[in-house]
C-alpha positions as CSV (number, residue, x, y, z in Angstrom):
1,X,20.3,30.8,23.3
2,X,23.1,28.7,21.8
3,X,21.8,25.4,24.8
4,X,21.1,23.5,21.5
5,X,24.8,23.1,20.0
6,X,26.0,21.7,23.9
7,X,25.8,18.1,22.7
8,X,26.3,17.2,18.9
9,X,23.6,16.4,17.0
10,X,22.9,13.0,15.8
11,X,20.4,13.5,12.9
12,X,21.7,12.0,9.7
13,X,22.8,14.2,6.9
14,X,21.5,13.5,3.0
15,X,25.4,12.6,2.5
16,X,24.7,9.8,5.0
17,X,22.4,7.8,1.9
18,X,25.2,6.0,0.3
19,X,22.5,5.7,-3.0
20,X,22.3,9.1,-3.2
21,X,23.3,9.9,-6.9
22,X,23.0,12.2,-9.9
23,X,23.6,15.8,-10.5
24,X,23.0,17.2,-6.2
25,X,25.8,14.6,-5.9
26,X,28.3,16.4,-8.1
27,X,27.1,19.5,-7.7
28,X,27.9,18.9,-4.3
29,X,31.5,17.3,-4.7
30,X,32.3,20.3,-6.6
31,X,30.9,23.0,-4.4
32,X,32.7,21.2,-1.0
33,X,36.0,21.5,-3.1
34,X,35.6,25.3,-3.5
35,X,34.6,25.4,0.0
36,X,37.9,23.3,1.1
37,X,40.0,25.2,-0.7
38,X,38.7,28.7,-0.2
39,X,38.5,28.5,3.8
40,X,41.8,26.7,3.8
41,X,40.5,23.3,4.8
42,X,42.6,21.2,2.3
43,X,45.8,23.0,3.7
44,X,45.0,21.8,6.9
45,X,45.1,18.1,5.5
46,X,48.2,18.6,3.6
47,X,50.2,20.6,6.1
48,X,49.3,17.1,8.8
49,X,50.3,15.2,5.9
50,X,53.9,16.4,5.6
51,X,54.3,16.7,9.3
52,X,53.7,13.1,9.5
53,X,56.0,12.1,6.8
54,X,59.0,14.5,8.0
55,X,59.1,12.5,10.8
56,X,59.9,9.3,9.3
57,X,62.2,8.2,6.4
58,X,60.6,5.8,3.9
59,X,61.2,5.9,-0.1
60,X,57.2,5.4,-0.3
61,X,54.1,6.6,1.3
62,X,50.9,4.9,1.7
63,X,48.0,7.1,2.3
64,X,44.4,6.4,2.6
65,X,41.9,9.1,2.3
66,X,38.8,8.1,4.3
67,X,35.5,9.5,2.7
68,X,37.6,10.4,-0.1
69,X,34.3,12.9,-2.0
70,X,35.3,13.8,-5.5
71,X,39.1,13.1,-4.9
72,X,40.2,16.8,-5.0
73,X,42.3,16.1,-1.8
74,X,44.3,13.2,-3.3
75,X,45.0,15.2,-6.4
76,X,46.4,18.5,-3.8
77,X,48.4,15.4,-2.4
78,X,49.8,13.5,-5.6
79,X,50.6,17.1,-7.0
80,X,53.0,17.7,-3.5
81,X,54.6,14.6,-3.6
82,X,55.9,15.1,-7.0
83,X,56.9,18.4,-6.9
84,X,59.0,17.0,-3.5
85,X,59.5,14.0,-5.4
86,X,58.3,11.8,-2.7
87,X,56.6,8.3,-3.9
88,X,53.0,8.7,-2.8
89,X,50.4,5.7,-3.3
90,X,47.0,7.3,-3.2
91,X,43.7,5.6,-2.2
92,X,40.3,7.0,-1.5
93,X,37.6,5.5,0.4
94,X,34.2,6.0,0.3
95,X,30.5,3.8,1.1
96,X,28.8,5.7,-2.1
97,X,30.0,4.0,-5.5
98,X,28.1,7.0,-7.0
99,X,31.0,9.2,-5.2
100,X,33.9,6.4,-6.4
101,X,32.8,6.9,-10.0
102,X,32.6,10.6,-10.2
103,X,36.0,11.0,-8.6
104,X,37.9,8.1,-10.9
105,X,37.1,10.7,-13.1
106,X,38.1,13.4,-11.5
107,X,41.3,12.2,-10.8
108,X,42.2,10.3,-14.1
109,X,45.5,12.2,-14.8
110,X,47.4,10.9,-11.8
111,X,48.0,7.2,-11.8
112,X,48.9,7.0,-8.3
113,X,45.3,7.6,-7.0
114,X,42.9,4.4,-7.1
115,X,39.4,4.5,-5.2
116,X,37.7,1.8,-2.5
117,X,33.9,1.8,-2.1
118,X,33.8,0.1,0.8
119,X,32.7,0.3,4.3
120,X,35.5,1.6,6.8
121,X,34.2,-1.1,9.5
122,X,34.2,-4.0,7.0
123,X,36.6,-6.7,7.2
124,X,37.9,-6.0,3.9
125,X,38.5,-2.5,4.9
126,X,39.7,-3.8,8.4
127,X,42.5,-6.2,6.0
128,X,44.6,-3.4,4.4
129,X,47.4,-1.7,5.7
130,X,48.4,1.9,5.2
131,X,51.2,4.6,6.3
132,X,48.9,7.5,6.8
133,X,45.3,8.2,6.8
134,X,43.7,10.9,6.5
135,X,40.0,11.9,7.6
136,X,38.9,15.5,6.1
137,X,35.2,16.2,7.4
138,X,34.9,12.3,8.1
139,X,34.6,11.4,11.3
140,X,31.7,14.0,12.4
141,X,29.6,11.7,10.5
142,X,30.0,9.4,13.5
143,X,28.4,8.5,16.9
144,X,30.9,8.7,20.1
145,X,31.8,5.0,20.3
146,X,31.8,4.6,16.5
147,X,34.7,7.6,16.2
148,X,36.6,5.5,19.1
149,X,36.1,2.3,17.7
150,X,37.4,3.7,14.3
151,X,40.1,5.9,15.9
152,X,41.7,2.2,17.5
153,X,40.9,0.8,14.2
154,X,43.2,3.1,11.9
155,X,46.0,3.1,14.6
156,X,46.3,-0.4,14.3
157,X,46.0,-0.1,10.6
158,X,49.0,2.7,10.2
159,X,52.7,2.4,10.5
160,X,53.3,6.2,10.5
161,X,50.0,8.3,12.0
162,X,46.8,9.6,11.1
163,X,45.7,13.0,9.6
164,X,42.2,14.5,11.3
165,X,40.8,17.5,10.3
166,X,36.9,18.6,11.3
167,X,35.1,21.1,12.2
168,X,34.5,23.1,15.5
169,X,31.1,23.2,16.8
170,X,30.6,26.5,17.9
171,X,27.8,29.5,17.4
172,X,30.2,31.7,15.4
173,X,30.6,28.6,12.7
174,X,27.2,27.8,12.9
175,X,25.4,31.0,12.3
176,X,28.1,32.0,9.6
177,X,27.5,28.4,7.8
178,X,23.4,29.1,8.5
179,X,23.4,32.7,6.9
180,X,26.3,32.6,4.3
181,X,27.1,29.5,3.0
182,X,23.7,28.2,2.5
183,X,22.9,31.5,0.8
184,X,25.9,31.3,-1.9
185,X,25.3,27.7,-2.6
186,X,23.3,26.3,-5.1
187,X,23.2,22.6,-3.9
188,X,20.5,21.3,-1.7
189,X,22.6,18.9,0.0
190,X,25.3,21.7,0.4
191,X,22.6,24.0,1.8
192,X,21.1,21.3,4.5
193,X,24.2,19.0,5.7
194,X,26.7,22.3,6.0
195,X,24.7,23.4,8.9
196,X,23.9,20.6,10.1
197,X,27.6,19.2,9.9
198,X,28.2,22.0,12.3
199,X,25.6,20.6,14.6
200,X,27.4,17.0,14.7
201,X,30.9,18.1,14.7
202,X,33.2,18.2,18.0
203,X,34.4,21.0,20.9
204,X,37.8,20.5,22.0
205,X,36.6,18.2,25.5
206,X,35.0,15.8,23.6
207,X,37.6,15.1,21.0
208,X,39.9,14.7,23.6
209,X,37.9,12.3,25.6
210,X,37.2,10.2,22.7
211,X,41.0,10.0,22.0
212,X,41.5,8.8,25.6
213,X,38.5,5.9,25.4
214,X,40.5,4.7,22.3
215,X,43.6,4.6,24.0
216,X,45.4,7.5,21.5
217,X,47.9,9.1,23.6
218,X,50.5,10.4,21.1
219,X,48.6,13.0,19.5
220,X,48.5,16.6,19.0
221,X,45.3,18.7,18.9
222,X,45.1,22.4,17.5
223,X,42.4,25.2,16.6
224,X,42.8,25.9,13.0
225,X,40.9,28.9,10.8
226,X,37.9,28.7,10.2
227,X,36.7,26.8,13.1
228,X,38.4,23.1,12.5
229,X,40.4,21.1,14.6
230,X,43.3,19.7,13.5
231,X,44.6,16.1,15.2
232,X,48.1,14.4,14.3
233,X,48.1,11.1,15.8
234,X,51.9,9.7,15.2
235,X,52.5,5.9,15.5
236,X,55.0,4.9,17.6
């Protein structure tokens, strides 16, 4: 019954068009946000984010947030670090300049956030140096050897670790994504790539053996609620 969520799916999701633009777009950003935040998906990134920085000691932290969306992540970020009064420098990355714009908006009260659109594998990208990054519902957007390559890409890029959080593929996820979240939301790209980002995201095997093929050994890999993995990678 379930034979056709054994291997992840490889069709491309609308979010994929890095010219997609206008109001789906926002509507979008916005409706993933409530999503995030109501499932307990943003926790997830922030909790990996203070585990990584409790194990070091530095006066400031670099963190780039790969396939940033609207921002709403870096704004749950800048809001912790200065209630801890920790020195964060925020970045977000993301391919669609449409996305980059709507979340320089989003996030104009906090000075500490600035936005990239650029592509992760480009040399520019490949250039800049970081503490932490952080991939929230990022890396299922990839092929197996492009989630390796990337993977050994960011660990050479980091001084301190890197923050995964995605989703578990699994029937329960699925068919709850199929029948309830597509009902209550009123985007199109919300309603087609949440199922389908189901379909492309990872069981606990395969993240593990793409870990090994990029040579991550130093990691820790968890089941969270609802149905996401998270994976600390510490540096060092």
């Amino acid at each position: 019954m379930f034979n056709f969520l054994h291997h992840r799916s490889e069709e491309e999701e609308m979010m994929d068009d890095f010219a997609c633009e206008g109001e789906v777009v926002n509507q979008t950003l916005r409706e993933l946000h409530a999503i995030n935040s109501y499932l307990g998906g943003t926790n997830i990134s922030l909790r990996g984010v203070k585990k990584l920085i409790r194990s070091t000691s530095k006066e400031n932290y670099r963190i780039v947030d790969l396939g940033c969306g609207g921002g709403d992540t870096l704004k749950l970020f800048a809001n912790w670090g200065q209630k801890k009064n920790i020195d964060l420098t925020l970045t977000g990355v993301d391919a669609n300049p449409n996305i980059i714009s709507y979340a320089i908006q989003n996030t104009n009260a906090f000075p500490n956030i600035s936005f990239l659109s650029e592509d992760v594998f480009s040399e520019d990208f490949k250039s800049r140096d970081y503490d932490i990054a952080h991939c929230s519902l990022f890396l299922h957007h990839f092929r197996e050897q492009e989630f390796v390559q990337l993977t050994r890409q960011l660990y050479d890029q980091v001084s301190t670790g890197i923050v995964i959080n995605d989703l578990h593929r699994h029937p329960i996820s699925y068919y709850f994504t199929k029948w309830l979240l597509t009902a209550w939301s009123r985007s199109e790209m919300v309603r087609y790539d949440s199922v389908l980002s189901v379909a492309r995201s990872f069981t606990r095997r395969e993240l593990k053996s793409y870990l090994h093929q990029a040579g991550i050994k130093n990691y820790t890999l968890k089941w969270k609620w609802a149905f996401r993995w998270e994976v600390l990678i510490w540096k060092g």
